[in-house]
N, C-alpha and C positions, 0 to 999 in steps of 0.2 A: 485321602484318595482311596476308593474302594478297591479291592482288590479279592482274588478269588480267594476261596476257603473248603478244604475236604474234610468234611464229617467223616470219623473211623467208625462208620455202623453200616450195618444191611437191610438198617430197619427201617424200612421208610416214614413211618410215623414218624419216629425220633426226627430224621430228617427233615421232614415238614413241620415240625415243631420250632424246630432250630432256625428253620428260614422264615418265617411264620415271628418269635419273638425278634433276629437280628436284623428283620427289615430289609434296607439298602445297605448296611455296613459295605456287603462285598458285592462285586458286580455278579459273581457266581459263586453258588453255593452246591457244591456237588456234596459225593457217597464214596464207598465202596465199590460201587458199581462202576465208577471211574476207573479203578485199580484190577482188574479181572485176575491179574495173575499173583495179587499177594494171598499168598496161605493164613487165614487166619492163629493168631498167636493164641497158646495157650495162656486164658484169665489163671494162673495159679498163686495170685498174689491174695495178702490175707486182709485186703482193706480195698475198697474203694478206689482208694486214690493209686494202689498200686496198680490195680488193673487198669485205671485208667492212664496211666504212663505206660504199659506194656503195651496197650493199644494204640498207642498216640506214638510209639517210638518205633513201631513196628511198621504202621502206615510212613512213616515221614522218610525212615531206611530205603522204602522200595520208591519214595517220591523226594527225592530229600529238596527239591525246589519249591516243591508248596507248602504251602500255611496248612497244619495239621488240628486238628482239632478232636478231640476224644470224649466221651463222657458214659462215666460210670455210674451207676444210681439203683436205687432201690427203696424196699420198704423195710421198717425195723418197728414190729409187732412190739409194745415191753409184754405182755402175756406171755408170748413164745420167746422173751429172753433174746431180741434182735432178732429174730426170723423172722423171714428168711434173708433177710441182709445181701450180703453180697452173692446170695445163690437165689434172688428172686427172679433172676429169668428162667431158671431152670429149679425153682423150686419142687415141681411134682416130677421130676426125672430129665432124664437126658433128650426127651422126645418133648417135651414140654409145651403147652398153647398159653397164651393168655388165660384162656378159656380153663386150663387145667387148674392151673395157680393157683388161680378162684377158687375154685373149687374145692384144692386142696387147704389153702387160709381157711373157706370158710369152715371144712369139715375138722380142722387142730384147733379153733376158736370153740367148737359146738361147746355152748355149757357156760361158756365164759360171758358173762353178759358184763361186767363192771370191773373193772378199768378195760377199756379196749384201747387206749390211747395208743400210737402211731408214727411215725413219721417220713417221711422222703425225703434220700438223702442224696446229693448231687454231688460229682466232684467231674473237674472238666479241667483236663491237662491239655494243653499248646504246646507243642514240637518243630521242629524243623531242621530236614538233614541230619534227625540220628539226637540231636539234645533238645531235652525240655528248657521252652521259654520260660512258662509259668503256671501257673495251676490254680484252679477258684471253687472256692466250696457254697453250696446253696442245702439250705431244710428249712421244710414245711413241717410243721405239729400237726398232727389231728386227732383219729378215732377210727375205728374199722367201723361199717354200718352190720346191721342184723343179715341185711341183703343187698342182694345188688340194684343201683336204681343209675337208670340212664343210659346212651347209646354211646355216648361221645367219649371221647379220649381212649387210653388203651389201657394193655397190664392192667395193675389193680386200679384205676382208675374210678371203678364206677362202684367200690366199698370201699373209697376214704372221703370222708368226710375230713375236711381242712377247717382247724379253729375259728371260729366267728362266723360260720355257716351252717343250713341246714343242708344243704347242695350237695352231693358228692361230687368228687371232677367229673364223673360221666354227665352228669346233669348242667354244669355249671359251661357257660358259654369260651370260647377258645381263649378270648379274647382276657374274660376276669381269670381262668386258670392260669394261663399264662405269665399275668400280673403279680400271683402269688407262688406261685409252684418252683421246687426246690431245682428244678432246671433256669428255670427264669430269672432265680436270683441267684445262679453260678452265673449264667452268660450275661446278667445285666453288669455284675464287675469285669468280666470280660470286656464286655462294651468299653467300660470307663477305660481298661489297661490299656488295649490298643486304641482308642483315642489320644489319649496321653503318651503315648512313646514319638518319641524324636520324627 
């Protein structure tokens, strides 16, 4: 039986991402924008999956009746030694664009032509009323590209190139990113979990 689901983001990409791979799972797929008056929690956890429990337990507290859902993710340059890891949304500062990020990877890469190898790293904790249900981890391998190519997707999107492609995600269609992207395959064991529960 489907049933509703609140994404802890304000970001609507992300959101239309999430609704976009989980289909019909839930009758409704809401946000943030559901919650007006939750204060966002400070991310000061030193991993992924921490902040994504701080997010998922923070939303679920001020809702404790609905199915929470969290996801933390990023990119991990090996060049720059995991950067910017769990500070890629705010990699170029606290005022930070997509736009900037960019900008900023590309200019901490300049020089670096061999190894640029990559990855995207997902972690998606479920909550509800204050405790975590469970938690699922998704990565994609890839590459940073020389330059950006493509319109589509967001963040660093359109300078990674994903293993067994020429495409970066900005180029490559919703549908095959989707298929493979380290979001994709946190919420497709997601899928499996709640399928599977009683």
């Amino acid at each position: 039986m489907a049933r509703p689901l609140i994404v802890a983001t304000h970001n609507a990409h992300k959101t239309g991402e999430m609704r976009a791979i989980l289909g019909d799972l839930f009758e409704e797929i809401e946000d943030l924008t559901s919650i007006p008056d939750l204060v966002p929690p400070e991310e000061d956890g030193d991993s992924f999956a921490a902040n994504s429990a701080i997010k998922a337990l923070a939303a679920s507290r001020e809702r404790p009746d609905a199915l929470i859902l969290a996801d933390d993710s990023g990119l991990e340059v090996d060049a720059l030694h995991g950067a910017p890891g769990i500070y890629s949304s705010r990699f170029s500062g606290e005022d930070a664009t997509d736009a900037s990020n960019r900008e900023k990877l590309i200019a901490d890469l300049d020089g670096i032509d061999e190894p640029r190898t990559a990855r995207f790293r997902c972690v998606i904790t479920v909550a509800r009323g204050g405790e975590v249900l469970a938690s699922f981890h998704g990565i994609v391998e890839g590459q940073i590209a020389l330059e950006m190519t493509g319109e589509g997707g967001f963040g660093y999107d359109p300078l990674f190139i994903p293993d067994g492609f020429e495409s970066s995600f900005g180029q490559l269609s919703e549908e095959v990113k989707n298929s493979m992207s380290h979001r994709g395959r946190a919420l497709e064991q997601f899928r499996e979990w709640w399928n599977g529960r009683p």
